[in-house]
N, C-alpha and C positions, 0 to 999 in steps of 0.2 A: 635449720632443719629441726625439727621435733626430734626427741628423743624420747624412748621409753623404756624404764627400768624393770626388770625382772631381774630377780636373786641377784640382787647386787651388779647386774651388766647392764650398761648401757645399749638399746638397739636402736638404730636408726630408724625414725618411722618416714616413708614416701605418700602412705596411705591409707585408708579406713575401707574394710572391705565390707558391704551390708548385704547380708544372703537373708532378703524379707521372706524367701518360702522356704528355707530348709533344707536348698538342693543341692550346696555347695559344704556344707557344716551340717553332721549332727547337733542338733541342740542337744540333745539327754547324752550323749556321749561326751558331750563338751563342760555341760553343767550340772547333769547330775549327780557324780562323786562329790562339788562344792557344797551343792544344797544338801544334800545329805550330812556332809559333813555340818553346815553350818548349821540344821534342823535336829542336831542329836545333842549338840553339844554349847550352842546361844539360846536355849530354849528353858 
């Protein structure tokens, strides 16, 4: 089984979820504090 590491824990992965129109996941709720972050401060 795949596993995938966050902060140091190992989580079991079963599967990849793909929400292509945005109905199940905000994208800007989800990525935008990253980009932000990473646009202030890798630039």
């Amino acid at each position: 089984m795949t596993m995938l590491q966050v902060s140091g824990a190992q989580i079991p992965c079963k599967g990849i979820l793909f929400d292509k129109d945005g109905t199940l996941l905000e994208f800007l709720q989800l990525w935008g504090p990253w980009h932000y972050w990473i646009s202030c401060n890798h630039v």
